[in-house]
N, C-alpha and C positions, 0 to 999 in steps of 0.2 A: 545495191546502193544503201550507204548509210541513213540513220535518221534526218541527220543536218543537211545531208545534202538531197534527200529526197525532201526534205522541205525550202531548203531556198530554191531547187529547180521548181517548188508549184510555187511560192511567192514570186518567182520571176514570171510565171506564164501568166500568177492574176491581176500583176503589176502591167503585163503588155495586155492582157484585154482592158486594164482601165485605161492605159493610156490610150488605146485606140478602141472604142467604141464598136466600132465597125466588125471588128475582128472576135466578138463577142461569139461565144457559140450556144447563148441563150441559157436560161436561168437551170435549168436540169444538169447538163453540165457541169456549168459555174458550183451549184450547188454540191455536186457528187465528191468535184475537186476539194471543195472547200471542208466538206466533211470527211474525209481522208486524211487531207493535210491534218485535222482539227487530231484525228486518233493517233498520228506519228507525233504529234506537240504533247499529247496527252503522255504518252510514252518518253520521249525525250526529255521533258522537266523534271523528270525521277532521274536522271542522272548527271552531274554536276558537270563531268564532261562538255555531253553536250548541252549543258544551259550555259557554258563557258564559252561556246561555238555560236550559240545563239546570242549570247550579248553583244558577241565580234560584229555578226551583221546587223543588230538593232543600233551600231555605234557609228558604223564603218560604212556599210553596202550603198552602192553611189546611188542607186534608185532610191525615193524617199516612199516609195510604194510599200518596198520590200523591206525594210526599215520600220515600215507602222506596222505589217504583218511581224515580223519578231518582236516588235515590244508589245502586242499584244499577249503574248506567250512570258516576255517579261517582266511585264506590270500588265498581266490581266486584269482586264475591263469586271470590273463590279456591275453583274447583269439586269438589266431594268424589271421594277416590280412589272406583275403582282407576282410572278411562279419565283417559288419558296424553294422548289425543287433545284432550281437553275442557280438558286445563290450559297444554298449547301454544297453546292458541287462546287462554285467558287470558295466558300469555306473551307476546302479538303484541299483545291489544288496544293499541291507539294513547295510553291513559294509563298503559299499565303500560308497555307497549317492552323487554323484559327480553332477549327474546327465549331464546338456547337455554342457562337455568338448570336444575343439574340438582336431582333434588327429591328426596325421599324421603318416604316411605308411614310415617306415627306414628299414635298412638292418643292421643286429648287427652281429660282428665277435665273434662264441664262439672256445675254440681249439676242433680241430678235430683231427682225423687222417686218411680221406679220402680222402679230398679237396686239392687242390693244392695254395689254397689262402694262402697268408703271408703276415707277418706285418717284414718291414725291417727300418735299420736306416740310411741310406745310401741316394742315392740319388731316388729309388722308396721306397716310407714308405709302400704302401701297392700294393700286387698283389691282384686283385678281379678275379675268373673264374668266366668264362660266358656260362650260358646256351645256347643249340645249337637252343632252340626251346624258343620264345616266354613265360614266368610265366604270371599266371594269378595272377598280383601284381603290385600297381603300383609303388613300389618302383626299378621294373627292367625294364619296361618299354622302358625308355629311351635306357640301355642300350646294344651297340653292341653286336649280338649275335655272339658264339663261340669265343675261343681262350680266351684271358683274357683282362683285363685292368691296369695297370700300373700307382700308382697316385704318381706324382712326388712331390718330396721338393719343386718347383717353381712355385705348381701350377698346371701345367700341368698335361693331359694324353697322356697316350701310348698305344695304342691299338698292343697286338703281337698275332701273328698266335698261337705260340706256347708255354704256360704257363711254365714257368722256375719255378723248384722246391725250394724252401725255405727251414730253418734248423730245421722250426717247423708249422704245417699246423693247419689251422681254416674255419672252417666251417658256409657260411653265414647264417642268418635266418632272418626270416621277423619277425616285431616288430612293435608294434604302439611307438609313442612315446608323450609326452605331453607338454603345455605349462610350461616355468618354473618357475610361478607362481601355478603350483601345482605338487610339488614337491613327494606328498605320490602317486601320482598316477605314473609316472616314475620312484621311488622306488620297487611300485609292480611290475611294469616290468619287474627291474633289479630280482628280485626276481624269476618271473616266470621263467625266463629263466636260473635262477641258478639251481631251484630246480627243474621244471618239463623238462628238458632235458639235465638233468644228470650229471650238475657239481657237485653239492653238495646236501645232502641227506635231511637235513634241512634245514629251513630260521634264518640261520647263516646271518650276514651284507655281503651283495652280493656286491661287488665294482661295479667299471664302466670296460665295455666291449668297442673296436672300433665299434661305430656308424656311418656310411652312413647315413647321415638326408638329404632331398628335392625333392624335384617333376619337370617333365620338365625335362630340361638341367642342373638346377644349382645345384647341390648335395655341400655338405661341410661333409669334415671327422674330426669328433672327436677321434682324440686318446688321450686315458688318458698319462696326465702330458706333453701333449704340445698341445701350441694354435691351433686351428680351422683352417681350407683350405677349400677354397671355389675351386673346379673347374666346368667346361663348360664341358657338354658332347657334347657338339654340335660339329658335325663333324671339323670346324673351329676353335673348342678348341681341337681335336688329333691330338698326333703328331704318322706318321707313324713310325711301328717297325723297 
């Protein structure tokens, strides 16, 4: 069996255990399959061939299971901090070629409907909740655990006991992000996060999401369609609630 067809035969078998639940043969398994498939992908995107065979089914294949399995291989997913290890290897893959780009560790707003974080226009633009324990990340690091944070129009924050709910909720998630002189690698990002947790089904043109970018104290918030905010996490930069 070739590579292309020994991988759409296992995207078909992981596309029938999601579609049937039932027929699941449990996580060892699932796993073994999954890691096979992953070294025959590793191999086949070194050749133009089959990454030719494999755009057919990311384009074509009537399952839309088997379809997100090859565009993963096509526009591989930009892997979540913190392992440095896992994003060099995306560095290398043979369609990215980047190779030694340096990245940085951000916190990206996508909607949710669990979180209590919001993006407002008023005088707090954005509520961030805060973990009661410690991420291993260093984009939380810095800050204050429990309760939330409050980033002011001037600048400032506000650290409150008690997170005040918003009229529509977003869910933070860790992100690498890139120089912006390379522009296709930040794009895939946007992308990852569009497609592999569940905004959108395809890599349809992913906009810009609220970005948390820096390290230390000094964070700056991107939100799209207005200028940059730099604030101080440092206790000297909160203001009590």
């Amino acid at each position: 069996m070739d590579r292309v067809a020994e991988l759409l035969d296992g995207w078909r078998q992981l596309a029938a255990w999601r579609h049937d639940w039932t027929a699941s043969p449990g996580p060892r398994m699932w796993n073994t399959l999954v890691d096979r498939l992953n070294r025959v992908a590793e191999e086949a995107v070194a050749d133009p061939v089959s990454v030719a065979a494999i755009r057919e089914i990311a384009s074509n294949n009537p399952d839309a299971e088997v379809r997100r399995n090859a565009r993963q291989w096509i526009h591989p997913w930009v892997p979540r901090p913190p392992s440095r290890e896992d994003l060099d290897r995306w560095l290398r893959h043979p369609l990215i070629a980047l190779g030694e780009v340096p990245a940085a560790h951000a916190i990206m707003l996508v909607p949710g409907a669990e979180s209590l974080t919001w993006i407002g226009g008023g005088e707090v633009l954005v509520q961030l909740e805060t973990p009661e324990h410690p991420a291993d990340s260093d984009a939380w690091a810095a800050l204050p655990r429990g309760g939330a944070l409050q980033f002011l129009r001037d600048g400032t924050i506000r650290h409150v006991a008690e997170p005040q709910p918003g009229e529509s909720d977003w869910d933070p998630v860790d992100v690498w992000v890139f120089p912006e002189d390379c522009p296709m690698a930040n794009e895939r990002m946007l992308e990852t996060v569009h497609s592999q947790w569940g905004l959108i089904e395809d890599y349809s043109p992913a906009g810009p999401l609220p970005l948390l970018h820096g390290t230390g104290s000094r964070r700056v918030w991107h939100l799209p369609g207005r200028a940059p905010i730099e604030y101080d996490l440092t206790p000297a930069g909160l203001r009590p609630s």
